[in-house]
Structure formats: structure tokens, C-alpha cells
C-alpha atoms as one frame of an Amber mdcrd trajectory, in Angstrom:
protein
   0.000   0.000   0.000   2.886   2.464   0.637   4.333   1.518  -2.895   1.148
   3.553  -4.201   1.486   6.267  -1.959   4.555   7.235  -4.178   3.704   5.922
  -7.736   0.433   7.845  -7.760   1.613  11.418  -7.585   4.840  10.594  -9.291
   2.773   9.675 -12.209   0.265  12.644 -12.031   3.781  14.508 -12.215   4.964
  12.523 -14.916   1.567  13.651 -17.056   1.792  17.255 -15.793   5.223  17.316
 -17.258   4.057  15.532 -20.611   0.810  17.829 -20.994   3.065  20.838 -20.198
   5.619  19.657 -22.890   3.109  19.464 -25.600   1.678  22.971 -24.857   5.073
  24.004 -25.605   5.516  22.314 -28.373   2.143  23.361 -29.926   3.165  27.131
 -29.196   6.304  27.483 -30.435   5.289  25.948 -34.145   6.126  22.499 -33.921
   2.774  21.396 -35.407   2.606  24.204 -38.347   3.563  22.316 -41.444   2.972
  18.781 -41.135   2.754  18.641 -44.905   6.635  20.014 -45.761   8.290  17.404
 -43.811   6.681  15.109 -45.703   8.021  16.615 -49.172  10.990  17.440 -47.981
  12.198  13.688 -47.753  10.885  12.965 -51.194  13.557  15.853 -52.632  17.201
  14.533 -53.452  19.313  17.860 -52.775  22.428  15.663 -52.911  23.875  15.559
 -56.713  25.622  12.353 -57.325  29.358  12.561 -57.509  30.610  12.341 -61.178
């Protein structure tokens, strides 16, 4: 029973600190163009060496 008395808030801290990191990462842009990264691996910018 004590084993829960320390896993239960340690895990509302551990989604606290999740929610709090995907806030940040929806406010500083992360999210914004889903569809670029996408292209962007389709594009060869490397030229082969002749």
C-alpha cells in the first residue's frame, strides 16, 4: 500500500510534465507544417558525384 502512496503522484507529475511539454511544443510551431516534412524527404538535394 505504501508503494502507491509514491507511484500515484509521481505519475500525475509525470503527465503534468508531458501535458506541459506538448503545450510548448504546440506554441512554439512544432505542429505548423505537417505537410513540408513530408516533401521534404521525397527531394534529393544531394547531386551524385561524377
Amino acid at each position: 500500500m505504501s508503494g502507491l502512496a509514491y507511484s500515484i503522484p509521481i505519475a500525475i507529475l509525470m503527465g503534468l510534465a508531458a501535458l506541459l511539454a506538448f503545450l510548448w511544443a504546440l506554441r512554439s510551431g512544432q505542429y505548423e507544417d505537417m505537410d513540408g516534412a513530408s516533401q521534404r524527404i521525397l527531394n534529393e538535394d544531394d547531386k551524385p558525384k561524377a
